[in-house]
C-alpha positions as CSV (number, residue, x, y, z in Angstrom):
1,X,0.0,0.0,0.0
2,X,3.0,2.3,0.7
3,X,4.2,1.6,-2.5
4,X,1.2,2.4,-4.3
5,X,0.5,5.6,-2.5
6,X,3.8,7.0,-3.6
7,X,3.8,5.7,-7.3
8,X,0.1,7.6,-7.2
9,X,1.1,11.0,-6.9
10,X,0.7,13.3,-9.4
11,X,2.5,15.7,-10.8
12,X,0.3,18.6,-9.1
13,X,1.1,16.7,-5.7
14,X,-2.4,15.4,-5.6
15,X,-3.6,11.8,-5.2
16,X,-7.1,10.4,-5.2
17,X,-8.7,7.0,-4.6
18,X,-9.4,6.5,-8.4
19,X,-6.0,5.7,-9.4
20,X,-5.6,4.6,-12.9
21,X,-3.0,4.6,-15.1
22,X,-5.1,4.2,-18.7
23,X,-7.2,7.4,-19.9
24,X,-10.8,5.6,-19.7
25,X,-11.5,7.9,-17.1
26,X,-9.9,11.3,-18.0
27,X,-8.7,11.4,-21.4
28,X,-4.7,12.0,-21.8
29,X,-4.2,11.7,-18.5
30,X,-3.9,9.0,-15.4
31,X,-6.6,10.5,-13.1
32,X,-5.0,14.1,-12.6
33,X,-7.2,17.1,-11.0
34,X,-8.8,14.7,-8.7
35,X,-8.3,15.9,-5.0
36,X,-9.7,15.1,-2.1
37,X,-7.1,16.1,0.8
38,X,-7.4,12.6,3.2
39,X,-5.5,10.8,0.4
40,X,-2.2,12.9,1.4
41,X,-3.3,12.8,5.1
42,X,-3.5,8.6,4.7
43,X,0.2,9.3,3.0
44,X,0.9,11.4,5.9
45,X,0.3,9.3,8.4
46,X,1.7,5.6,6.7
47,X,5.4,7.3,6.6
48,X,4.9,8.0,10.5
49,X,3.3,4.8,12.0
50,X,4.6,1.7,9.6
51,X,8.4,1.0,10.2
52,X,10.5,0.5,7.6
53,X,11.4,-2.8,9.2
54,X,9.1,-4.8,11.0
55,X,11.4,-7.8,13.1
56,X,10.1,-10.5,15.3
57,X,12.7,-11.1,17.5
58,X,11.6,-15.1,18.3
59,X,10.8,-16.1,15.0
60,X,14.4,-14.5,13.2
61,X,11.6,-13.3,10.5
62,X,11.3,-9.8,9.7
63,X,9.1,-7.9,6.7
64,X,10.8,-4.6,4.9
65,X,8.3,-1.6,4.2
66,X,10.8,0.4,3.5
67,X,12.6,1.1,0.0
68,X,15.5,-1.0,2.1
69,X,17.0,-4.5,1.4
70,X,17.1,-6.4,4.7
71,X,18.4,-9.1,6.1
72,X,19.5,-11.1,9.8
73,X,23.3,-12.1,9.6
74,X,24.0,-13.2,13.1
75,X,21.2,-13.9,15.7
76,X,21.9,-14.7,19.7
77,X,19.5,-14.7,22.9
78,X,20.9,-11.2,23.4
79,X,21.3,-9.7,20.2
80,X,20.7,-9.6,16.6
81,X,22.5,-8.0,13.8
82,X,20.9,-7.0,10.4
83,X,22.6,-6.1,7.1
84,X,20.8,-3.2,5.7
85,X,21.6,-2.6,1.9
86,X,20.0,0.9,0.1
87,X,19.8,0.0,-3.5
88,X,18.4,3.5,-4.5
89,X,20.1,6.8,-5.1
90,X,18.4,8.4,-2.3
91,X,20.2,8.3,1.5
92,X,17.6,6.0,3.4
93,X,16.8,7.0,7.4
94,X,14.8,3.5,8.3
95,X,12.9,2.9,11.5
96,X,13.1,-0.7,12.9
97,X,10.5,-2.1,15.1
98,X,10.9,-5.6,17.0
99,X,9.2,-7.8,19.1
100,X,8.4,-10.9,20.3
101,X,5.4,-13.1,20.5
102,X,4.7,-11.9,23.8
103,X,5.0,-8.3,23.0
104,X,3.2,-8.8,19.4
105,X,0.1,-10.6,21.5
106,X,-0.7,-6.9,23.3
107,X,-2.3,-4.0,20.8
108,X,0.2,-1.0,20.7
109,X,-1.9,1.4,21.4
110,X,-1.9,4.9,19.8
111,X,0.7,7.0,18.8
112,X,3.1,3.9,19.3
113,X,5.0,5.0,16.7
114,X,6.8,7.5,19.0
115,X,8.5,5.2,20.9
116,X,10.9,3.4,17.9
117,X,14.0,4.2,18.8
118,X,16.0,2.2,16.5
119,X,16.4,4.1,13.3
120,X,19.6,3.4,11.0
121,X,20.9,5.8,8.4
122,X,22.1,4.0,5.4
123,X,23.8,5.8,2.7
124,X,22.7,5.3,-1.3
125,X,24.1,2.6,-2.8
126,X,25.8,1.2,0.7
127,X,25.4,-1.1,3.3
128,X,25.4,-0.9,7.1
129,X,25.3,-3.8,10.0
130,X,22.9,-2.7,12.8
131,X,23.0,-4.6,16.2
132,X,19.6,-4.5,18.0
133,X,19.0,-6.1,21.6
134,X,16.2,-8.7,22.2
135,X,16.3,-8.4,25.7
């Protein structure tokens, strides 16, 4: 969904829900002038509250958001140690959220999001090895 929001936004800075990319809609275009304001609030508010890595810390499994390659390299009761690769030719700031079962079995609650802690720069076209605690 991430991914789709940002490939939606039009030149104009606008997005709506009717996202097409033929003209059977609006002639010569993919949808522009359409604007309804909570589409960039939604935007808004997805960069803030998904991570750009979600890990659970029992399983070794973790999901990437982010426009980030991922991936666990060493793993210990105490720690674990990701290599984080930025393909793109953008510098990458990338939030990382872990947990457990235990802590994944309780709702976070609202404005969670303020609490990640574990963010890791990673330069365009470079890799970086992050160490994260489990415990």
């Amino acid at each position: 969904m991430i991914h789709a929001h940002a490939e939606g936004i039009q030149p104009n800075g606008k997005i709506t829900e009717r996202l097409t990319y033929c003209d059977a809609d609006s002639r010569g275009s993919r949808g522009d002038g359409g604007q309804t304001g909570w589409n960039e609030t939604n935007g808004a508010l997805m960069a803030l509250e998904i991570p750009g890595i979600y890990l659970r810390t029992d399983l070794g499994a973790l999901y990437v958001f982010d426009h980030v390659d991922a991936k666990i390299i060493k793993q210990s009761n105490k720690q674990i140690v990701l290599q984080l690769t930025n393909p793109t030719a953008y510098d990458a700031t990338v939030t990382i959220f872990a947990e457990n079962a235990e802590q994944a079995a309780r709702p976070l609650g609202d404005n969670a999001f303020l609490q990640w802690k574990d963010k890791v720069t990673v330069k365009a076209g470079k890799s970086v090895n992050y160490k994260l605690r489990t415990n």
